[in-house]
C-alpha positions, 0 to 999 in steps of 0.5 A: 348512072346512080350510086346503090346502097353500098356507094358503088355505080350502078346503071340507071338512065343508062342502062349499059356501056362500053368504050369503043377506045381509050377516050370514048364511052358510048351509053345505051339509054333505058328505053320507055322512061318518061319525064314526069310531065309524060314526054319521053326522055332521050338522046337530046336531053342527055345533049342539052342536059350537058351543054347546060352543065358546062355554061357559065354560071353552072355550078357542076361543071366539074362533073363533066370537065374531062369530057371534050364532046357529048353526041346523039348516035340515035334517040337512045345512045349517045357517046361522051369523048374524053380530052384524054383517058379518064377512067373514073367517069362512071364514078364522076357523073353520078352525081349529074341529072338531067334536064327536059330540053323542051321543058327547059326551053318553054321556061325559059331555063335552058341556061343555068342562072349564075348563083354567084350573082344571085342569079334565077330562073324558072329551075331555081324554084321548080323542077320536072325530071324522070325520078322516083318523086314529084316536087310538089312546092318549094320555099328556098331556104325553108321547105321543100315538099315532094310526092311520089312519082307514079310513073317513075321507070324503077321500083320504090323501095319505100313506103312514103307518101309524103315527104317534107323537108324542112331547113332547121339551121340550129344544131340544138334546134334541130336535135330538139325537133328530132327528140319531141317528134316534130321530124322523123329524122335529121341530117346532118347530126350534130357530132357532140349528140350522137351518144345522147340521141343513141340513149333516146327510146325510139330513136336511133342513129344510122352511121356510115362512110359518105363521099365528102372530104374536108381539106385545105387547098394550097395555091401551088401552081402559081409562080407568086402567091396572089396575096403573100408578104413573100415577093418573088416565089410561092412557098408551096411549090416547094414540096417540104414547105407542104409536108411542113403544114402537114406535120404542123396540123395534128389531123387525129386531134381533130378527128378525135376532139372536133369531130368525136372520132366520126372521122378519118384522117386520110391525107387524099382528096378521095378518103379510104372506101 
């Protein structure tokens, strides 16, 4: 599944579904797609492509933490069964690709490298998958090179013949590489430029929802907190301690002043939208 340009889910890889019951999805894989190394992509990659997600050191494993089990019915159908009813699925797994098994397992990439450990294989600097772009290099933390794919299933909706993206950490730098045309475009935009680049000739600020939500995490499920001057409880766990800090904190101050007002309070994991 992919997300098209309203943000909503689409059929992709999979070109359509439905749930036999409550807690099964059974996907019907788009047929002819090729790896850009030319081998068909089918059932067991989408299999290992799981399996992969849910080992340890995987750093999207919550992207498939509902589902119980993932199973090849025929090279091109497959069924993910849920530990109970999840019917935001289609929306969870959008942001999930998937992976070649015979290329992962020739490189010696069929598990994830543990980044907490600052772990690598072979997929932490390389990759070869059924997109619409090639990469061609990559320089971690520096650039990134990509190529269009020339056998990708879909139909492009660009005109790009080269894509380079380049690390520029520095807001003020960045900003500056945008305005000298040294770059065609930035992201993310600095909030304390938008209205100076807006006034720029030839340049010009493209503005929309996207799917990030900035909060605070409490620890409320714990009976003691791990590190706390309170002994013998946890706060949080009492409802009006929460709705405390959340009437301490003045959330349009922030959207206002920090954010430039390109922001909205939502009070919910998932914002408006």
């Amino acid at each position: 599944m992919r997300r098209n340009t309203q943000m909503q889910p689409e059929p992709a890889l999979a070109e359509r579904w439905e749930q036999p019951s409550p807690t099964v999805w059974r996907f019907h894989l788009r047929q002819g797609v090729k790896f850009s190394d030319g081998s068909p992509f089918t059932a067991d990659d989408v299999v290992f492509s799981a399996q992969r997600a849910r080992a340890p050191g995987s750093n999207i494993q919550s992207v498939l933490a509902s589902v119980k089990e993932v199973r090849k019915i025929d090279d091109h159908t497959v069924e993910f069964e849920t530990s109970a009813p999840n019917p935001i699925l289609i929306q969870e797994i959008t942001n999930w690709g998937m992976f070649s098994k015979a290329w992962a397992e020739k490189n010696d990439a069929a598990r994830p490298a543990d980044l907490t450990a600052r772990g690598e294989n072979f997929a932490t600097r390389n990759a070869m998958g059924t997109g619409p772009f090639l990469l061609q290099s990559r320089e971690p933390d520096r650039r990134t090179v990509l190529v269009p794919n020339p056998g990708w299933w879909d139909k492009p909706t660009h005109n790009l013949q080269r894509v380079e993206l380049n690390i520029i950490a520095n807001d003020a730098t960045r900003v500056a590489a945008l305005l000298s045309n040294e770059v065609d475009f930035v992201y993310t935009v600095p909030p304390q430029d938008v209205e100076r680049i807006n006034r720029t000739p030839g340049v010009r600020i493209i503005q929309g929802p996207e799917l990030r939500t900035i909060y605070f995490g409490l620890d409320q499920m714990r009976p003691q907190l791990l590190k706390s001057d309170v002994q013998g409880k946890n706060p949080f766990q009492d409802v009006r301690v929460r709705r405390a800090m959340l009437l301490a904190i003045d959330v349009n101050a922030i959207q206002r002043t920090v954010m430039r007002g390109q922001s909205r309070p939502s009070n919910l994991i998932y914002g408006p939208g």
